[in-house]
TIDO-671020 format. One line per field, with one value per atom (N, C-alpha, C, O): residue in three letters; atom name; x, y, z. Coordinates in pm, whole numbers, plus 50000, padded with zeros to 5 digits. Example, Ala and Ser with C-alpha at 12.3 -4.5 7.8 and 13.67 -1.06 7.14 Angstrom:
BEGIN
code = Ala;Ala;Ala;Ala;Ser;Ser;Ser;Ser
site = N;CA;C;O;N;CA;C;O
px = 51319;51230;51320;51424;51285;51367;51290;51341
py = 49431;49550;49670;49668;49775;49894;50003;50114
pz = 50780;50780;50780;50846;50708;50714;50787;50804
***
This chain:
BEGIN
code = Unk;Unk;Unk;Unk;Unk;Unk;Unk;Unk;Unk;Unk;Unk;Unk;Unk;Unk;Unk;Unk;Unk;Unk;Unk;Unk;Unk;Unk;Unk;Unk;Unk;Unk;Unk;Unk;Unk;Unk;Unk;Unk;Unk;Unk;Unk;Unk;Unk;Unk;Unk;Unk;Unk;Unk;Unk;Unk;Unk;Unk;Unk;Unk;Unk;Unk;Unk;Unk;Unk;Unk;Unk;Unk;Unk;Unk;Unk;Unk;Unk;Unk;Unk;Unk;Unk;Unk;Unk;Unk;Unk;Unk;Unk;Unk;Unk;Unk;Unk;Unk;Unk;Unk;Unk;Unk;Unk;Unk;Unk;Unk;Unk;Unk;Unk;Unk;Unk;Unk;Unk;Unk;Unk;Unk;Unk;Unk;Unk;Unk;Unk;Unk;Unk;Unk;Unk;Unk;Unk;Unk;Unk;Unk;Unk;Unk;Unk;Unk;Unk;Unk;Unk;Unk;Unk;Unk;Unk;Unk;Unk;Unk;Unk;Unk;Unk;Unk;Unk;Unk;Unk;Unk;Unk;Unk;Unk;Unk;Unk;Unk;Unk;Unk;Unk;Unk;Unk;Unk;Unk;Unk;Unk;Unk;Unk;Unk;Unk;Unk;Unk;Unk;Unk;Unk;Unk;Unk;Unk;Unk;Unk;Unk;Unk;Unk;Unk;Unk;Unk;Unk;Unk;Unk;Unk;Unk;Unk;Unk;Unk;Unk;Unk;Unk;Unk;Unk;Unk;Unk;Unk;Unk;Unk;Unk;Unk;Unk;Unk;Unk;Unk;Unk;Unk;Unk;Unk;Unk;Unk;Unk;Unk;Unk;Unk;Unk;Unk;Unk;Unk;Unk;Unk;Unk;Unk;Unk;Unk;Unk;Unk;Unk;Unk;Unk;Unk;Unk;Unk;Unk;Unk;Unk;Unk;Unk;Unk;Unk;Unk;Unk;Unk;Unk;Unk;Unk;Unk;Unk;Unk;Unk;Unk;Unk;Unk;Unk;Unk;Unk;Unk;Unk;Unk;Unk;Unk;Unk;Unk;Unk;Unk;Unk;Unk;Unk;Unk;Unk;Unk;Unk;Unk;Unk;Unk;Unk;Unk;Unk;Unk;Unk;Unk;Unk;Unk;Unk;Unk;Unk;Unk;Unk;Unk;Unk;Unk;Unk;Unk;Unk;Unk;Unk;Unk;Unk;Unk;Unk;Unk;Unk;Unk;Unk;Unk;Unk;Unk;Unk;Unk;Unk;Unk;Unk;Unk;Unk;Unk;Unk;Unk;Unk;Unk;Unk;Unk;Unk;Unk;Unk;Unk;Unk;Unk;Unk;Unk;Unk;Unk;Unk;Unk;Unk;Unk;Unk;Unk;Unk;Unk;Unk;Unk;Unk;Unk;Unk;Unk;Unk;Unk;Unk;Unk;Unk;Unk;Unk;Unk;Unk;Unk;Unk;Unk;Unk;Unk;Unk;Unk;Unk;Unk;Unk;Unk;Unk;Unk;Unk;Unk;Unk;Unk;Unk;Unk;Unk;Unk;Unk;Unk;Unk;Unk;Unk;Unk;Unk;Unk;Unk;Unk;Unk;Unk;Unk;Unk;Unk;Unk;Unk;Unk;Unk;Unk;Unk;Unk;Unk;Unk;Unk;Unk;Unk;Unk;Unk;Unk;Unk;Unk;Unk;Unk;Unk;Unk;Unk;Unk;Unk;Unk;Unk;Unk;Unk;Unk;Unk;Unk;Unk;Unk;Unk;Unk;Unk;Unk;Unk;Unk;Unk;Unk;Unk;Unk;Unk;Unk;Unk;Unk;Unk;Unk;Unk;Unk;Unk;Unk;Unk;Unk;Unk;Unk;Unk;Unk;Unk;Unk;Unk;Unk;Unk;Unk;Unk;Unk;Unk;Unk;Unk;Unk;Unk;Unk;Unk;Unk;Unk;Unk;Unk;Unk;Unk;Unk;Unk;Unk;Unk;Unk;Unk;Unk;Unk;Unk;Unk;Unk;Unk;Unk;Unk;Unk;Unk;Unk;Unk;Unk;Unk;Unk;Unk;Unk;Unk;Unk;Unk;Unk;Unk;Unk;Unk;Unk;Unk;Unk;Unk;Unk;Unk;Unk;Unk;Unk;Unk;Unk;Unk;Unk;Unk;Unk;Unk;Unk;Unk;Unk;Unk;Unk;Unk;Unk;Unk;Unk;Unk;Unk;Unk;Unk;Unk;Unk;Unk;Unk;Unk;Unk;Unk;Unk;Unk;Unk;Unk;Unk;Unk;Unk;Unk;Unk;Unk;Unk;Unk;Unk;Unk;Unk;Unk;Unk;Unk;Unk;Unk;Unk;Unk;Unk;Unk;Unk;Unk;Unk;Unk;Unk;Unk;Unk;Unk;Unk;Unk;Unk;Unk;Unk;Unk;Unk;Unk;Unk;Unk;Unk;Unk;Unk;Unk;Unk;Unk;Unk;Unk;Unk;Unk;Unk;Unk;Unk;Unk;Unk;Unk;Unk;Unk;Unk;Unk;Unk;Unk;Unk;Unk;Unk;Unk;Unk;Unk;Unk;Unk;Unk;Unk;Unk;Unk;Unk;Unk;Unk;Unk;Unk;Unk;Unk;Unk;Unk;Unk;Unk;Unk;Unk;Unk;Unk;Unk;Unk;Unk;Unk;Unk;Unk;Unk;Unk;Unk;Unk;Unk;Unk;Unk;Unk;Unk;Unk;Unk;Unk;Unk;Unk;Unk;Unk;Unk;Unk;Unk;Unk;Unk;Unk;Unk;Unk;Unk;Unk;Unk;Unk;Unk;Unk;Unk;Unk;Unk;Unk;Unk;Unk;Unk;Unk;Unk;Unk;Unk;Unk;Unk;Unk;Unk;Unk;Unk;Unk;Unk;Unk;Unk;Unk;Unk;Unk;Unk;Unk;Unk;Unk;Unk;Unk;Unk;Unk;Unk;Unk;Unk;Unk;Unk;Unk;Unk;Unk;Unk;Unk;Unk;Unk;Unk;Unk;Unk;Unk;Unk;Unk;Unk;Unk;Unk;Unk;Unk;Unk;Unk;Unk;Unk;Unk;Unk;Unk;Unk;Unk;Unk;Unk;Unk;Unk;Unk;Unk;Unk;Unk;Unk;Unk;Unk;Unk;Unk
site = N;CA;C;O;N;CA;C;O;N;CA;C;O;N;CA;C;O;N;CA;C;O;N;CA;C;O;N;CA;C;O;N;CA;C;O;N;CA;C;O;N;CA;C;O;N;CA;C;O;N;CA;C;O;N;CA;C;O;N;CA;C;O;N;CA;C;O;N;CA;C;O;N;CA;C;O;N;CA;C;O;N;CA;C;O;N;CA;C;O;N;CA;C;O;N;CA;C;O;N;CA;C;O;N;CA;C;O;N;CA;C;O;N;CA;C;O;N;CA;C;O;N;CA;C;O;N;CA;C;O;N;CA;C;O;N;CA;C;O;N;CA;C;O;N;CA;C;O;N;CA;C;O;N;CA;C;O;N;CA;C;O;N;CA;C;O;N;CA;C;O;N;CA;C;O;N;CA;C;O;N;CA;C;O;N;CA;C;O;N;CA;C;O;N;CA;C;O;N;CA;C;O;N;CA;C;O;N;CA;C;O;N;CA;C;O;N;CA;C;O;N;CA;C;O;N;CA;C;O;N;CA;C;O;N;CA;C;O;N;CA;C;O;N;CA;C;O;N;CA;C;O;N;CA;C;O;N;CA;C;O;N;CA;C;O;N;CA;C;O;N;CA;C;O;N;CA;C;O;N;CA;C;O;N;CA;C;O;N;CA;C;O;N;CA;C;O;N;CA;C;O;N;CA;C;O;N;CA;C;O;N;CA;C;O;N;CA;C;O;N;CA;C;O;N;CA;C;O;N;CA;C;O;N;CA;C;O;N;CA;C;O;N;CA;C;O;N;CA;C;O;N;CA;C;O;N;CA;C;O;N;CA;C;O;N;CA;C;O;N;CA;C;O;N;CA;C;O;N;CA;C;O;N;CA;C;O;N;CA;C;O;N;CA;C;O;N;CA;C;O;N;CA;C;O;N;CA;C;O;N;CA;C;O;N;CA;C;O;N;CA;C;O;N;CA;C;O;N;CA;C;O;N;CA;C;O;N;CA;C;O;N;CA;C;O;N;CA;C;O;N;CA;C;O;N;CA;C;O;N;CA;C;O;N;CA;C;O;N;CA;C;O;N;CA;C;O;N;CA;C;O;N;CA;C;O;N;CA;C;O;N;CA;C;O;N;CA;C;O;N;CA;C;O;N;CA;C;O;N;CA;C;O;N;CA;C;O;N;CA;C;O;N;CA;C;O;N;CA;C;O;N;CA;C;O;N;CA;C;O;N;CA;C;O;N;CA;C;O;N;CA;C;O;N;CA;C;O;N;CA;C;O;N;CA;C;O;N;CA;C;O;N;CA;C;O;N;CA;C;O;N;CA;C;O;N;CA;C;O;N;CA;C;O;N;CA;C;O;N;CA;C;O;N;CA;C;O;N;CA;C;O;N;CA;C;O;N;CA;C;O;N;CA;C;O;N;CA;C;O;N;CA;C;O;N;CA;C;O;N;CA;C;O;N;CA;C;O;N;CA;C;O;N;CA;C;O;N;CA;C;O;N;CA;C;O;N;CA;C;O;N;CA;C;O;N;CA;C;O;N;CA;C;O;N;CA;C;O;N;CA;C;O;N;CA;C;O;N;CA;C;O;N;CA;C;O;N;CA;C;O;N;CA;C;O;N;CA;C;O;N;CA;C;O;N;CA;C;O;N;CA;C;O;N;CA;C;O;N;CA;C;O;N;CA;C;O;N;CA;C;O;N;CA;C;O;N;CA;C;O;N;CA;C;O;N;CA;C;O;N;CA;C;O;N;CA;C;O;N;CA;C;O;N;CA;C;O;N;CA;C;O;N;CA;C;O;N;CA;C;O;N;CA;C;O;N;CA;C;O;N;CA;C;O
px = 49192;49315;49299;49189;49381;49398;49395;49446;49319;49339;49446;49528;49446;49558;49593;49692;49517;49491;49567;49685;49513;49522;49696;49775;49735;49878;49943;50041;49903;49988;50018;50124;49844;49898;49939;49970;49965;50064;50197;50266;50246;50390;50403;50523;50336;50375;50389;50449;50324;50342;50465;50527;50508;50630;50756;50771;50824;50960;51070;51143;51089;51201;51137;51063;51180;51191;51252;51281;51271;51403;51388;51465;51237;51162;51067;51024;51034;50940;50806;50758;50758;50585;50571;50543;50580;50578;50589;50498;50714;50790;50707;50712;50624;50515;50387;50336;50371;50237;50279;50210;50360;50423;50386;50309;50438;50462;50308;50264;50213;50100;50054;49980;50014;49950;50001;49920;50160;50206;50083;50011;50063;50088;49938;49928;49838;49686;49674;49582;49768;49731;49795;49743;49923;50016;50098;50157;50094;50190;50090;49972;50178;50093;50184;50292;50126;50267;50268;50190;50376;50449;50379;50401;50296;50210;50066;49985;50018;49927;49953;49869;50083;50124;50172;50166;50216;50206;50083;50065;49995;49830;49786;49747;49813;49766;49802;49743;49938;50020;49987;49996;49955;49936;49810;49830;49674;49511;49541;49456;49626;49723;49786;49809;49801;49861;50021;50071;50082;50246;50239;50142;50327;50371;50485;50564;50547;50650;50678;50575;50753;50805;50753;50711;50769;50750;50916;50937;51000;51162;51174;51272;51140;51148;51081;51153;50898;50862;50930;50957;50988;51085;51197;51205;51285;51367;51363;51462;51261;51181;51185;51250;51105;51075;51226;51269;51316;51444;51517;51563;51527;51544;51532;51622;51377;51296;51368;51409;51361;51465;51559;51533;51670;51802;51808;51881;51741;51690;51596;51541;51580;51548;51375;51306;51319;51211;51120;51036;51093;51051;51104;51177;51082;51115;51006;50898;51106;51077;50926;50918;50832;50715;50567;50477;50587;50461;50399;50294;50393;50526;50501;50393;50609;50586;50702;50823;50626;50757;50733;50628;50866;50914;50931;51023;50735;50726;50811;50845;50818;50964;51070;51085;51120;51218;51144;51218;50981;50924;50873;50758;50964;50887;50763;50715;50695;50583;50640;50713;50640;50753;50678;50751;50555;50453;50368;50267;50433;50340;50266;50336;50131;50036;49951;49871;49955;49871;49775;49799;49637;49529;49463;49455;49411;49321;49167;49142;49081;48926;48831;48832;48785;48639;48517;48502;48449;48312;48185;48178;48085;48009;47913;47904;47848;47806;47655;47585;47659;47495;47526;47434;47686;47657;47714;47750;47697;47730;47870;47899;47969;48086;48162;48275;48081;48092;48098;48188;47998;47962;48129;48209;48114;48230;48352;48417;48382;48506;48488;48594;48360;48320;48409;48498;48379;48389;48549;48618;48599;48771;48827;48917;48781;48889;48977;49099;48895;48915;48961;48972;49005;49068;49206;49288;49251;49349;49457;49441;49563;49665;49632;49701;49545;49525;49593;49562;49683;49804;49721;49704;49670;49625;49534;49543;49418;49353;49307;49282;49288;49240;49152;49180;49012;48944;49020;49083;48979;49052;48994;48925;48986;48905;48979;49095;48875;48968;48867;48753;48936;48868;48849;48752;48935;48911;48865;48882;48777;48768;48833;48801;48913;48953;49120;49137;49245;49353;49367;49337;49403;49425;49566;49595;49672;49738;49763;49722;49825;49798;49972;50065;49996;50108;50097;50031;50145;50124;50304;50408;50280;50392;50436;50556;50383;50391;50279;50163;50324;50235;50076;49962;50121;50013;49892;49791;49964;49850;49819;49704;49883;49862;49731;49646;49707;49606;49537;49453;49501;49397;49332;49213;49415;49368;49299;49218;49353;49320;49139;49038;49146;48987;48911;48790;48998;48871;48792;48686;48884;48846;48766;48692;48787;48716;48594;48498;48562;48431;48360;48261;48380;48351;48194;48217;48093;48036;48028;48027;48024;47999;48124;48142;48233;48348;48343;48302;48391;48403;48511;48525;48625;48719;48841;48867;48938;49053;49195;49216;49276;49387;49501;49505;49621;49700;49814;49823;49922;50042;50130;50126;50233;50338;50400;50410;50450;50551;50680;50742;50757;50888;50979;51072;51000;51063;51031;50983;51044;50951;51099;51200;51056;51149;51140;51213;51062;51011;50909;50807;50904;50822;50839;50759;50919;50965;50870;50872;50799;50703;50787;50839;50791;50850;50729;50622;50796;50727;50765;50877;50642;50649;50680;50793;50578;50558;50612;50589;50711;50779;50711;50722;50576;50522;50440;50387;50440;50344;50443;50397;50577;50660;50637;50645;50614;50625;50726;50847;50674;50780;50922;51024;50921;50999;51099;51211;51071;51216;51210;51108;51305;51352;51359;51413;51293;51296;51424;51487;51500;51564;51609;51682
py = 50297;50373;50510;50563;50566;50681;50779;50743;50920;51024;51102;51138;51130;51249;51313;51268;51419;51471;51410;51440;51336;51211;51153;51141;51126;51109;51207;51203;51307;51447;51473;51475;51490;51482;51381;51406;51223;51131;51179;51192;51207;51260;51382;51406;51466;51561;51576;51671;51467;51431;51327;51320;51266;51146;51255;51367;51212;51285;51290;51388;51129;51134;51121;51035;51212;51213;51212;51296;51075;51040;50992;50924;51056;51003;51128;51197;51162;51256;51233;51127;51342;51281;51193;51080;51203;51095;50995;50917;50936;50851;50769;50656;50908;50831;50716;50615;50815;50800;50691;50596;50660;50514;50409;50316;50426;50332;50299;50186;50456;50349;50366;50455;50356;50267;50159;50102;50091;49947;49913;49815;49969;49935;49854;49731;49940;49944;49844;49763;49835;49748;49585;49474;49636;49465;49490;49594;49351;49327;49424;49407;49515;49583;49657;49715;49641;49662;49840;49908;49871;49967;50102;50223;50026;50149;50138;50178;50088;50099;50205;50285;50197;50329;50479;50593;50426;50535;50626;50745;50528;50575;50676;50792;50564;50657;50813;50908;50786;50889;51041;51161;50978;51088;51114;51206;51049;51095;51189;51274;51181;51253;51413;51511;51381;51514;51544;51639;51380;51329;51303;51233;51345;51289;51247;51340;51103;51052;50907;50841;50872;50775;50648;50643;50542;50410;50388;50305;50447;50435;50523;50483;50593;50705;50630;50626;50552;50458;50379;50366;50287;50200;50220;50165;50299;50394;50426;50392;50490;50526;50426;50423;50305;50147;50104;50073;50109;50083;50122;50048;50269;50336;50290;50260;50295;50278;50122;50090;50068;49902;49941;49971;49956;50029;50077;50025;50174;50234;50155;50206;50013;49932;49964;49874;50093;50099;50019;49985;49967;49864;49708;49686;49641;49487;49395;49340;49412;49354;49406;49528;49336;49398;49337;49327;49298;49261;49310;49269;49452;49544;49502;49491;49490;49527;49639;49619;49794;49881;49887;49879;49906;49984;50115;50196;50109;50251;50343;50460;50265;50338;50429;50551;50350;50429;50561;50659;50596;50722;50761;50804;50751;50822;50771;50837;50647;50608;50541;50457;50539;50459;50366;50319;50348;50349;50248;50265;50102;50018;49914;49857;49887;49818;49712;49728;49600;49495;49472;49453;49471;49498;49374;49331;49303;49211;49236;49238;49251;49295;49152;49050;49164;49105;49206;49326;49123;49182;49127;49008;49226;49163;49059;49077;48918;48838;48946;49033;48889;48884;49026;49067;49103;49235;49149;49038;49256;49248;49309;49429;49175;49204;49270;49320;49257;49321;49497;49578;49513;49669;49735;49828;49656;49693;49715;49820;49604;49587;49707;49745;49782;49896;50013;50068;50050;50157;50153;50255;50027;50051;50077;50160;50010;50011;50178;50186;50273;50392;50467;50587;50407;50459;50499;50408;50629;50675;50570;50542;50507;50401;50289;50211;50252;50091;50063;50134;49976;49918;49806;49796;49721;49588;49524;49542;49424;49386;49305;49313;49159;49019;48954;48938;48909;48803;48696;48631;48698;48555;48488;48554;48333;48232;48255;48286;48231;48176;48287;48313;48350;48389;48562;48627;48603;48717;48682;48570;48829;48817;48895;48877;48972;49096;49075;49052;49077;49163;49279;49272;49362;49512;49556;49577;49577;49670;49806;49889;49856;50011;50064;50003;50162;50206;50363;50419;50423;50576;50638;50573;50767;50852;50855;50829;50879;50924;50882;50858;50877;50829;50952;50929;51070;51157;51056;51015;51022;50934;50813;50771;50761;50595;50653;50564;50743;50750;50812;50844;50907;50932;50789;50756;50734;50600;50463;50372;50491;50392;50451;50384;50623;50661;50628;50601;50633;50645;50463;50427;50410;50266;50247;50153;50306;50209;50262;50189;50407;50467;50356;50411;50252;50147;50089;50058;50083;50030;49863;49823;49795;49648;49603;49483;49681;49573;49556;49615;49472;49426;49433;49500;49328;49402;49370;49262;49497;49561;49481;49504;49392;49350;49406;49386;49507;49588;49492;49413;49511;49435;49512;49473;49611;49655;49552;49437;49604;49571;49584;49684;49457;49524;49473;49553;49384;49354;49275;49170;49293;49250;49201;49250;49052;48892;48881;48907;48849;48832;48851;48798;48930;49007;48976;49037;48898;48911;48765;48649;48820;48744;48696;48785;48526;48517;48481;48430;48537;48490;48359;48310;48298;48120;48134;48111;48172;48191;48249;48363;48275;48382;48428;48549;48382;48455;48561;48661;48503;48646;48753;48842;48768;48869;49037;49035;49158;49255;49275;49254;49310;49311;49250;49319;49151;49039;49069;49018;49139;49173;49008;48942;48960;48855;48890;48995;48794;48830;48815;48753;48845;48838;48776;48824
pz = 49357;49336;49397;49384;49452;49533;49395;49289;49415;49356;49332;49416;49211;49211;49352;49410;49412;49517;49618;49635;49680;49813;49766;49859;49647;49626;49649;49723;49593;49609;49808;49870;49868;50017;50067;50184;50028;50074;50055;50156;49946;49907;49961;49977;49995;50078;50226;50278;50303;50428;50402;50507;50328;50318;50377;50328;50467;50544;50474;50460;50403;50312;50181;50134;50144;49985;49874;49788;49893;49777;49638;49569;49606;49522;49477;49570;49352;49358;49300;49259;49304;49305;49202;49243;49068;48953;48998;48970;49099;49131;49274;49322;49309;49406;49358;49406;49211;49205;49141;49178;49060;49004;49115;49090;49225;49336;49376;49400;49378;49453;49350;49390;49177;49141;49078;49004;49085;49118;49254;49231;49359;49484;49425;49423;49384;49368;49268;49280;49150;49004;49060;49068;49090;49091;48983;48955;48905;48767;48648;48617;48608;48520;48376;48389;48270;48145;48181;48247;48116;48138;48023;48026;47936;47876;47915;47832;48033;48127;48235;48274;48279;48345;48285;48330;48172;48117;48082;48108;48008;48069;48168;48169;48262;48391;48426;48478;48365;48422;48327;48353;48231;48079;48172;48251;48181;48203;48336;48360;48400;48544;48517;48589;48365;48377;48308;48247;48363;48365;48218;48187;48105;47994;48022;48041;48035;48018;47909;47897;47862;47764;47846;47961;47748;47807;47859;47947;47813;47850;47958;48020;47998;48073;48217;48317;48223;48301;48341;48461;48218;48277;48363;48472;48317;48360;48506;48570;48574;48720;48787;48891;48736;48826;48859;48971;48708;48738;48850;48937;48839;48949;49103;49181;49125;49236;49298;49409;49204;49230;49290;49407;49256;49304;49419;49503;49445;49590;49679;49777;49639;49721;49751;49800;49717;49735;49674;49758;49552;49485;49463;49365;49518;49520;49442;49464;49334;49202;49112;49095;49066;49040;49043;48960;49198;49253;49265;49217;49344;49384;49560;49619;49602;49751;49788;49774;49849;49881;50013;50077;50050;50180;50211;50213;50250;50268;50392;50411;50434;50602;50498;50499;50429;50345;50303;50311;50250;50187;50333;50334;50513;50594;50656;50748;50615;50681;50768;50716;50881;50955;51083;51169;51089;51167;51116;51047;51170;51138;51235;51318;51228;51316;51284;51191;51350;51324;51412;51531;51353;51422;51408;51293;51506;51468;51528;51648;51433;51451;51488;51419;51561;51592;51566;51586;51523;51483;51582;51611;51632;51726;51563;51442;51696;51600;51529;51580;51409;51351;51244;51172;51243;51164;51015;50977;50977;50827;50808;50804;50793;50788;50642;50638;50544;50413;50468;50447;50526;50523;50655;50646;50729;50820;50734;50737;50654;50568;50465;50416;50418;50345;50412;50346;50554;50610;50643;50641;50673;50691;50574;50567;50461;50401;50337;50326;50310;50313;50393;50367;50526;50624;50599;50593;50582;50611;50665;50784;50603;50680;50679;50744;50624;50610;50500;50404;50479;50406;50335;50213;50434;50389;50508;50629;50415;50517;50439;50319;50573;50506;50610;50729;50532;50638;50629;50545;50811;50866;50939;51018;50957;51016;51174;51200;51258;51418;51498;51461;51622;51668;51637;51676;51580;51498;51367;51321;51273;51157;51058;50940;51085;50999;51026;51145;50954;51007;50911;50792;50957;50915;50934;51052;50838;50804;50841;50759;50955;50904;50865;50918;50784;50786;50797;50710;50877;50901;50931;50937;50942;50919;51043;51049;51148;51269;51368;51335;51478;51618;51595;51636;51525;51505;51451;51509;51262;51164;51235;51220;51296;51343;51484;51490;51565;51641;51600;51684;51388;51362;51305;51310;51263;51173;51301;51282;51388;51479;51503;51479;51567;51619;51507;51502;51415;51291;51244;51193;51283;51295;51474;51503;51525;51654;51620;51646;51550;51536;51407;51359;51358;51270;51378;51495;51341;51435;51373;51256;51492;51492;51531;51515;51587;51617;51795;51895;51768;51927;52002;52104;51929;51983;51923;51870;51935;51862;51954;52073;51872;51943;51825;51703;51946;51862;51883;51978;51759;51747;51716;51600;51713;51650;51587;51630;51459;51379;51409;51371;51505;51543;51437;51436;51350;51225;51151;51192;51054;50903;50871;50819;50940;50858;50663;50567;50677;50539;50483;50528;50367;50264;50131;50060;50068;49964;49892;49933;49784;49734;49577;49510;49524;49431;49353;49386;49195;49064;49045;49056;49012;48964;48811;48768;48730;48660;48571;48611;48407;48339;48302;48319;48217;48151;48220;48171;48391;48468;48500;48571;48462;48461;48377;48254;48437;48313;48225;48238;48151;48029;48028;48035;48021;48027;48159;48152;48267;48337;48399;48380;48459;48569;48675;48710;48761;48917;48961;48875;49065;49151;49223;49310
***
């Protein structure tokens, strides 16, 4: 989970802000937890600093729904809407014989990595990045080629995101009883 700190300078580099910091830090630790009850965030948010209600939480997510930034409570958001507008699909090769644990160590803390999954074929890594600007997307890129053991880097822009929308099977894996969508 991202620090106080590191949230605060995400939300302060975010362009649009139609959301405020509480309302950030809600989002990435949905982003970090998943399905998580609503006096777990409140938790967080109290050891943070934030005193708010479990009605008041709810209330926010509610919100955040509405504004389309939160889709449902998997969570998957659309960070473009908070200004990150800068997204890249990277597929990593690793030279043979390294230790792909330790590689996967050094990215994952990278500034803009969204998400990343081993994958069978002729790459091993895909990587996520989501950044603000062409600025973050070529610090996040140097800071990954400086990864030693990769071989080689195949870039993809994100020109539209078909589908994202992940459904609940399950009721009882729902928070607090809401219904999906």
């Amino acid at each position: 989970m991202f620090s106080r700190d590191q949230i605060q300078r995400l939300f302060d580099m975010s362009k649009n802000q139609i959301v405020d910091e509480t309302d950030f830090y809600i989002i990435c630790l949905l982003e970090h937890e998943g399905e998580t009850k609503i006096a777990k965030i409140v938790d967080h948010l109290k050891d943070n600093g934030v005193e708010l209600s479990p009605a008041a939480v709810s209330l926010r997510i509610r919100r955040l729904k509405e504004k389309g930034i939160l889709i449902g409570m998997v969570p998957l958001s659309r960070l473009n809407k908070l200004g990150f507008s800068r997204d890249l699909l990277l597929l990593i090769q690793t030279e043979p014989g390294r230790d792909l644990d330790k590689i996967i160590e050094q990215i994952i803390p990278i500034t803009g990595v969204k998400r990343m999954y081993q994958i069978f074929g002729e790459y091993d890594l895909l990587v996520e990045l989501c950044c603000l600007g062409d600025e973050g997307l070529e610090e996040s890129l140097a800071a990954i080629n400086c990864v030693l053991g990769l071989s080689r880097i195949s870039k993809s822009p994100i020109q539209h995101r078909i589908k994202e929308h992940y459904q609940l099977i399950k009721e009882e894996s729902l928070v607090e009883g809401e219904k999906s969508t």
